[in-house]
N, C-alpha and C positions, 0 to 999 in steps of 0.2 A: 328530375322526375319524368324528362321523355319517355321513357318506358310505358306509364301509364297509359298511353295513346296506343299501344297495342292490342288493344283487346284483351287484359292480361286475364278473365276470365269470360266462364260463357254467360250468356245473356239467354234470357226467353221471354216470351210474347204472345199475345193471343192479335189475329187479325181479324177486326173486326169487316173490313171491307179495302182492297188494295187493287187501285184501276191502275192500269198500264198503259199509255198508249205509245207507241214502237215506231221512230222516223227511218226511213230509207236516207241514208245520204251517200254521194259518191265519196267514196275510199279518201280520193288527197283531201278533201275538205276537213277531214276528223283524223287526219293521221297525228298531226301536227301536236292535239289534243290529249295523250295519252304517253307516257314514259318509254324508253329504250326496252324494254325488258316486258313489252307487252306486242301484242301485234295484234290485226283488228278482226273479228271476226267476221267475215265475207260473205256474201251471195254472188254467185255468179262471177267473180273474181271482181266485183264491181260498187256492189253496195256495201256500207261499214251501216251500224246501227245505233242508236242515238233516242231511249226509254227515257219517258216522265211518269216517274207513278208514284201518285197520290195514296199514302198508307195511313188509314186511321187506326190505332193503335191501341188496346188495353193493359195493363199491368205488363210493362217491360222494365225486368228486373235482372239481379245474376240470378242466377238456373238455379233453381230451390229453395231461393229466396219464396215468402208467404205472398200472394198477390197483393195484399193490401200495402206493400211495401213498393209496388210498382208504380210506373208513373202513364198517363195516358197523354195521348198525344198526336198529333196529322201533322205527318212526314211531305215533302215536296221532292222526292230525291230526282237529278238528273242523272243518268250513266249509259254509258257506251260499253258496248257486246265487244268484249276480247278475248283471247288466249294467253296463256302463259306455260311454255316447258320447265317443267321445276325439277330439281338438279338428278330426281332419279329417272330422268329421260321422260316423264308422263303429261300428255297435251292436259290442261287444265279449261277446261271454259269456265267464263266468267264475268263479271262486271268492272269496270272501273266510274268510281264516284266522282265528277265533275262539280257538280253543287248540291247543297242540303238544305232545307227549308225547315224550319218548324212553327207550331205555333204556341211553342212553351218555354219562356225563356229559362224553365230549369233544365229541360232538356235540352237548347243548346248550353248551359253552363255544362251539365255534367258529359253532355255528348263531345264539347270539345276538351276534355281533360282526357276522355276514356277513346279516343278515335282520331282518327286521321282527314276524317270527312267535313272540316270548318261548317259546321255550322251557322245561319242565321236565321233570327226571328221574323214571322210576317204574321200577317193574319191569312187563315187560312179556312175558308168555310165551306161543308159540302150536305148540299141541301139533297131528301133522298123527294124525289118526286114522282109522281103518279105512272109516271111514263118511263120516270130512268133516274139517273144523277146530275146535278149542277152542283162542280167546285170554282169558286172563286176568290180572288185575292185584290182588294182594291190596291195594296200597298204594291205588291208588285205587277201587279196585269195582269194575273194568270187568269183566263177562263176556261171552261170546258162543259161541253153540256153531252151526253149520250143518252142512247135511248138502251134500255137494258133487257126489255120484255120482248118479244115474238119469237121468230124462227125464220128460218132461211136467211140470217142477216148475211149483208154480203161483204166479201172484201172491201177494204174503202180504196175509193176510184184510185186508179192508176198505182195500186199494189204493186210490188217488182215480185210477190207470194201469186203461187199457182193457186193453192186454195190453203184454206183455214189448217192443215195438218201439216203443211211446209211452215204457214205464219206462227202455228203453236212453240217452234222450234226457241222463235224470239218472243216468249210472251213475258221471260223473266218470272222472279227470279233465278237467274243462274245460280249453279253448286257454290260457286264461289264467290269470294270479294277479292280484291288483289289496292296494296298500295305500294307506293316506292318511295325508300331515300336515297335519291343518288347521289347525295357525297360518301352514305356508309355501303352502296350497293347492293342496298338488303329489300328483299320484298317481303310485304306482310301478305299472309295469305290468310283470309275467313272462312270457314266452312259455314255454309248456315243448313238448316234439316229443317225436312217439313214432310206430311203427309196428307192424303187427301187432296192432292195441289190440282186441282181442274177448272182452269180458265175458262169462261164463258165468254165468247166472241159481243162486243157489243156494236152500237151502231153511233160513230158521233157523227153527231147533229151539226156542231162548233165547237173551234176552241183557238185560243188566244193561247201563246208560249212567246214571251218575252226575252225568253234566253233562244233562243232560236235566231233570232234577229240581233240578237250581243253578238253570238258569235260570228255570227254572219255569214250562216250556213245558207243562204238563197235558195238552194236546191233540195231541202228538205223535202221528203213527199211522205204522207201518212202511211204508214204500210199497214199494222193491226192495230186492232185494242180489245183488250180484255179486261174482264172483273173477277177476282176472286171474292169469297165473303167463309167469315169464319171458320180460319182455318190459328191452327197452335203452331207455331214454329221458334226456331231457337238457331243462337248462333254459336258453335264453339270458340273455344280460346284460340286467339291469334297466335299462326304460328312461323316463325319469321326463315329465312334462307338468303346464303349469298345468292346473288346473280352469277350463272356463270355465261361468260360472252360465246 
């Protein structure tokens, strides 16, 4: 029943609120981290990129299903900005899934039968406050607090982003999902669709990232963060290809 882990149909979603915040890291540090059949998405022939965004979730179902059939839920996803050539010669941008968080142990059950993405449960809580957002996770470490209201926010310090329209580039989410089995050489590819998609620059304050420190990425530097809020989007059916070398 592999198969099922495919994506074998579409899914939809409403977003209730999807922070992002986007790390610069030099290239060999995150190459290592990503399959044969992918290559990292670049700045300057230097930076590879390395997204934590926290997705609170409504009614995510298969596409057409009635909403009351959906399940609600706050996402922890880690991924890294890549490429992929797919076999009809066309550069693909996109993401690759590193770790998955949740805070509903039915959605890692049914997330890991339906996905590639292993799944685990934490608690995950995001508080909206006067001034902006605070998410935290006593189980795993995670903190983060931003300021979400004014104007002229600015780059965060020592950005490798000239300004907010080069950072928009990596604000996520990319067109794509991308996984790999390399004993069958096959990639999964996800489309996911959205409309309305206009990231709001925010300002953090602090934030604590536990897997930053697992990997042992040292060199990590904050490069954006954004906030999206209520936006519908949806993912098509997984749709698989050899790799060709």
């Amino acid at each position: 029943m592999s198969f099922l882990k495919n994506h074998p149909f579409a899914v939809e979603a409403f977003f209730e609120s999807s922070l992002v915040l986007t790390f610069a890291i030099p290239k060999e540090e995150l190459i290592h981290l990503i399959p044969e059949c992918l290559s990292l998405e670049l700045l300057n022939d230097k930076w590879a990129f390395l997204a934590v965004a926290i997705v609170k979730t409504k009614h995510l179902r298969p596409k057409g299903f009635p909403k009351f059939m959906g399940n609600n839920f706050i996402l922890t996803g880690y991924r890294i900005f890549v490429r992929y050539t797919n076999n009809a010669g066309k550069r693909l941008r996109g993401l690759y899934i590193i770790k998955s968080e949740t805070d509903s142990k039915k959605m890692e059950y049914l997330g890991n039968i339906f996905t590639h993405y292993n799944y685990t449960t934490t608690d995950i809580n995001i508080e909206n406050l006067r001034e902006g957002l605070s998410v935290s996770s006593s189980q795993s470490g995670l903190n983060i607090r931003v300021e979400t209201d004014g104007e002229n926010i600015p780059l965060p310090w020592n950005s490798p982003f000239v300004d907010w329209k080069e950072a928009r580039r990596f604000a996520g989410p990319l067109p794509f999902t991308f996984t790999y089995d390399a004993g069958k050489k096959e990639v999964l590819i996800i489309e996911g669709v959205r409309e309305n998609w206009i990231p709001e620059p925010v300002n953090v304050t602090a934030y604590n990232i536990p897997l930053l420190k697992t990997l042992q990425l040292g060199k990590s530097i904050l490069a954006n963060a954004f906030i999206i809020r209520n936006i519908p989007y949806f993912w098509k059916k997984g749709k698989t290809e050899k790799w060709n070398q």
